[in-house]
N, C-alpha and C positions, 0 to 999 in steps of 0.2 A: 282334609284327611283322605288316605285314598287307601283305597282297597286292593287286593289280588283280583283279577277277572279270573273266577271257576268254569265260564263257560268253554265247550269245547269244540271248533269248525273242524270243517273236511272229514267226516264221517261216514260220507255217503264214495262211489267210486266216484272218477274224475271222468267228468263228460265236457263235451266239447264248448255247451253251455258256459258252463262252469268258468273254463279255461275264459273266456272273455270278460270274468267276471272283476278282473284285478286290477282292470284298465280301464272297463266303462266306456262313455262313451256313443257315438253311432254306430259300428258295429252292433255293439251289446243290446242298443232301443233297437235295429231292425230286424235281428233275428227273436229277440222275446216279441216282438210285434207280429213275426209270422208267425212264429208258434202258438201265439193265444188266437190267432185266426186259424190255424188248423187243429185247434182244439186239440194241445198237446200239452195238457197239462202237467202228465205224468213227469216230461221230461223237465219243465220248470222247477218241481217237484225236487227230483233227485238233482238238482243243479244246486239249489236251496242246501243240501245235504255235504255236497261236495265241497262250497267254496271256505277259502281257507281260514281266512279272518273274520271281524265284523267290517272293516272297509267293504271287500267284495260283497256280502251281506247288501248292507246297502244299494252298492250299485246296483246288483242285481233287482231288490227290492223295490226301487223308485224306477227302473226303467220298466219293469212289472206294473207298478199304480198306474207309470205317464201311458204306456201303451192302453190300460184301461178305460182311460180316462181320455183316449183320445178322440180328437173330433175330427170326423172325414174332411179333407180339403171340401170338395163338393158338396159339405150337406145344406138344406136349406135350414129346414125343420129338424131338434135333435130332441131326445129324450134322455137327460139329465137325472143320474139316481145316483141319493145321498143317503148318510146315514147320522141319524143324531144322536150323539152319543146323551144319555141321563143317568145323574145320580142322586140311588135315592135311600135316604137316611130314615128306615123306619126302627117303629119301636110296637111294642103289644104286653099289655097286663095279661094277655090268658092267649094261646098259642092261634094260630091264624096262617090262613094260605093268601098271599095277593094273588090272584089270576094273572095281573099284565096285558089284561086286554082292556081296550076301547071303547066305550060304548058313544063317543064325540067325537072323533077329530075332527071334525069341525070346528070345535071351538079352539081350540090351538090353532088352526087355519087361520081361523079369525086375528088370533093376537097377532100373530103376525104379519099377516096382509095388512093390521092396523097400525103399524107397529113401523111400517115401511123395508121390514126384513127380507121381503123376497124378491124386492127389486120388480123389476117389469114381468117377473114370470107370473102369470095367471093360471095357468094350465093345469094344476097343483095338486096331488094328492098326498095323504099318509096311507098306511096301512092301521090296521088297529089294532097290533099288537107289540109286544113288545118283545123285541127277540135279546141273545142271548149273544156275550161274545162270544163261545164257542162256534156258534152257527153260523154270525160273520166272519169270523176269522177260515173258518173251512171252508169257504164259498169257493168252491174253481175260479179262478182269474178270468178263463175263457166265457163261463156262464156271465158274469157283471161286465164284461164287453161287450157280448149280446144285447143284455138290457139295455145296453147305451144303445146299441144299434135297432132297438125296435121291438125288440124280440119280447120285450114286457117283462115287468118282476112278477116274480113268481110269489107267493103268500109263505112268509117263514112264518114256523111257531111261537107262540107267547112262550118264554118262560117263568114260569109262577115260581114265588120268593117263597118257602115255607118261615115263618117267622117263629122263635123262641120264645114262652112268655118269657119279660121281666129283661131280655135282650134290647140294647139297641144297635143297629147293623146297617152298613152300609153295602148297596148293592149294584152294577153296572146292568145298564142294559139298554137295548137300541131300538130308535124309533127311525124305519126307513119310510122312503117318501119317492115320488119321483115329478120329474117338471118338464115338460113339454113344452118347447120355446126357440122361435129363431135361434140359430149359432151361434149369431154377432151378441144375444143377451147375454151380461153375465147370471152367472148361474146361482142357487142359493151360496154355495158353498160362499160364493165372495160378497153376496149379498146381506147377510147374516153375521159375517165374524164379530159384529159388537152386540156381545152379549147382554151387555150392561142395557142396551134399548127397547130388546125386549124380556129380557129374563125374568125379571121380576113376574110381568104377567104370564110367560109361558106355565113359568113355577107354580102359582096357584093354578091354572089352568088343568095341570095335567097333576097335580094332586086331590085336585077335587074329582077327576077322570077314575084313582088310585083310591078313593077315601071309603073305608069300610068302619063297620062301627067297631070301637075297641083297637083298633091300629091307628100310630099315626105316621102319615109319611109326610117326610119334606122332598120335595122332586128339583132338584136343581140340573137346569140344563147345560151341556159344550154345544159350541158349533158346530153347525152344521156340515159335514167334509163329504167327498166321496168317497165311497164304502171301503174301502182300504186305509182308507189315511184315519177314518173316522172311528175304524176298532183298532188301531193303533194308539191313536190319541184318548180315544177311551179309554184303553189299558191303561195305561202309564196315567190318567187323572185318576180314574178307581184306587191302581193301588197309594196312590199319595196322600185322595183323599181317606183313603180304611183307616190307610199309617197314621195323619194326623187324628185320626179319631181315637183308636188306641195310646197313642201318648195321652193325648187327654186325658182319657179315664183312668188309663194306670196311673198315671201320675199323681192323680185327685186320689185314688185309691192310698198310693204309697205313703203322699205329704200327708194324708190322715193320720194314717197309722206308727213311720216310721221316720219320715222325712226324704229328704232326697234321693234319689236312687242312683248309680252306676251306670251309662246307656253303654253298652257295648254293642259295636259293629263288628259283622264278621259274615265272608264270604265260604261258600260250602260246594262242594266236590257237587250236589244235586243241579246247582247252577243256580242258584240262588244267594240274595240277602240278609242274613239275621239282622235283630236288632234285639237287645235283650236288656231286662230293666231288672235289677237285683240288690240287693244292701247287704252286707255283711252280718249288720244289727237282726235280720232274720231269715235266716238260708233258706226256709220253706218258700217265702216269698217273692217268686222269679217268674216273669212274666213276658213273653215274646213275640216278636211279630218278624212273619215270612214274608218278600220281597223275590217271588220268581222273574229271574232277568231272562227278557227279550233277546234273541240277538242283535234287535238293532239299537237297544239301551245305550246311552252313553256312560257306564259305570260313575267315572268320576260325577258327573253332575247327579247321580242320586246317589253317591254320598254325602254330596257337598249338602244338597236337599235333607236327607234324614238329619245330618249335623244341624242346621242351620236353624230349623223346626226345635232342635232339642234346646238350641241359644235361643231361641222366644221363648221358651218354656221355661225360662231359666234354671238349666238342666248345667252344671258345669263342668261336669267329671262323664267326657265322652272318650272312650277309646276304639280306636280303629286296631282289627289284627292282623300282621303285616302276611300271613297266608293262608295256603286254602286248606279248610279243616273239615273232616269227615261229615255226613250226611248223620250219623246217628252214635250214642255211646255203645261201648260194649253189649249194655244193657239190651240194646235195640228201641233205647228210648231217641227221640229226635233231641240233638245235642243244640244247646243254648248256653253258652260260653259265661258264665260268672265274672262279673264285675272284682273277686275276692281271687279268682283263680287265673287270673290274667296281669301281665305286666303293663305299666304304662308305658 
């Protein structure tokens, strides 16, 4: 099923940046390369703004990571900073704050040194808290260069989960680290990608780190990337895994009460996702969940994704709406599209 893209590029004025952005390429890595060495972030900034599609998006975007992430021909010794993305699935009888701080990494150290995840890098540390995608995603490009280059990570904030009694909720958020290691080592990021060898033990690990009385949190971890790639790929597991979590409970909710529901897709002018579960059988009962798109989302494959989720669910009556439909009703209520009020 495929949707309208509601997102909208070239917004910002057209800079020279920009202009290289449609074609990629060497040009495009060596001037973003000198720019994040003469700490010009502003101008990567409004480039971001400028370019016209999501191709250019991209390009721009991955010659931005590869320049971050680059290692001096010359170096001997490099310092490697990653970020790990965690999701974690709590719940609480009586209302509760998680703090998101550390009182171990050590012990996470542990699983994984034991675990064979970090490869030859010994050098190793975490930080102890747990930060936040907004705070990685805003990080200057030029600052996380630095870091590569010596310069040391600097201590981002915990951000603390306030929890809901009688809620359960899934939440994103980032455990940075950094590694100290010959050149020629590979790095966590490549060391790490099977999660499956050490996950299991990270997970208790860093839930027992998390474990307050009266909450329960499940902590499941992604791999390990560098800092760009890794709130990236956070984003897009968070919101897939929220998504699957909400069909779930609506759905137990609706088959209770009414039976099957209506899933309707539908893209909005805010630049976002709907997805909306409703029955005819009782109009009060409509229930929806938001999907802010990226611009480096691939649309079609998160449709294809919510669809396919709703076919395990055995869900059968999915409609897709062929365009893009206002941000809110008359009302000024946020508009969520009826299963009853829509054509197939």
């Amino acid at each position: 099923m495929l949707l309208p893209d509601p997102r909208r590029y070239g917004h910002g004025t057209q800079t020279p940046l920009a202009a290289l952005t449609t074609q990629g390429g060497p040009q495009l890595a060596a001037v973003v390369s000198q720019a994040l060495a003469e700490g010009r972030d502003a101008e990567i900034a409004a480039a971001y703004l400028a370019v016209p599609d999501r191709v250019a998006y991209r390009n721009l975007w991955e010659a931005v990571a590869a320049a971050v992430d680059a290692i001096p021909g010359e170096a001997g010794v490099i310092t490697r900073v990653f970020a790990m993305p965690w999701l974690l699935v709590c719940g609480t009888r009586a209302g509760a704050t998680l703090p998101c701080v550390l009182s171990d990494v050590d012990a996470l150290l542990k699983v994984l040194q034991e675990s064979g995840a970090l490869g030859a890098n010994r050098n190793l540390g975490f930080a102890n808290a747990l930060t936040s995608l907004e705070t990685v995603e805003t990080m200057p490009p030029s600052a996380l260069r630095s870091w590569s280059a010596g310069a040391g990570v600097r201590d981002l904030p915990p951000a603390p989960i306030a929890l809901t009694p009688g809620d359960e909720s899934l939440h994103l958020r980032f455990l940075l680290g950094a590694a100290v290691s010959p050149a020629h080592v590979a790095g966590v990021a490549d060391t790490a990608t099977n999660v499956a060898a050490w996950g299991m033990k990270a997970s208790v690990a860093m839930s027992q780190q998390l474990a307050m009385p009266g909450v329960d949190v499940l902590a499941m971890p992604r791999p390990p990337m560098s800092v760009m790639r890794a709130a990236y790929a956070g984003r897009r597991a968070g919101l897939e895994a929220a998504f699957n979590l909400f069909m779930s409970n609506t759905l137990r909710r609706f088959r209770l009460k009414v039976g099957d529901p209506t899933v309707v897709m539908s893209a909005h002018e805010s630049g976002e996702v709907r997805v909306t579960l409703s029955t005819p059988l009782d109009e009060g009962m409509t229930e929806g969940y938001r999907w802010p798109l990226h611009p480096l989302d691939d649309l079609d494959e998160i449709a294809a994704t919510i669809e396919a989720f709703a076919r395990e669910c055995r869900v059968l009556d999915v409609i897709a709406l062929p365009n893009v439909l206002p941000d809110r009703m008359p009302s000024g209520a946020l508009l969520f599209p009826m299963g009853g009020a829509v054509s197939h």
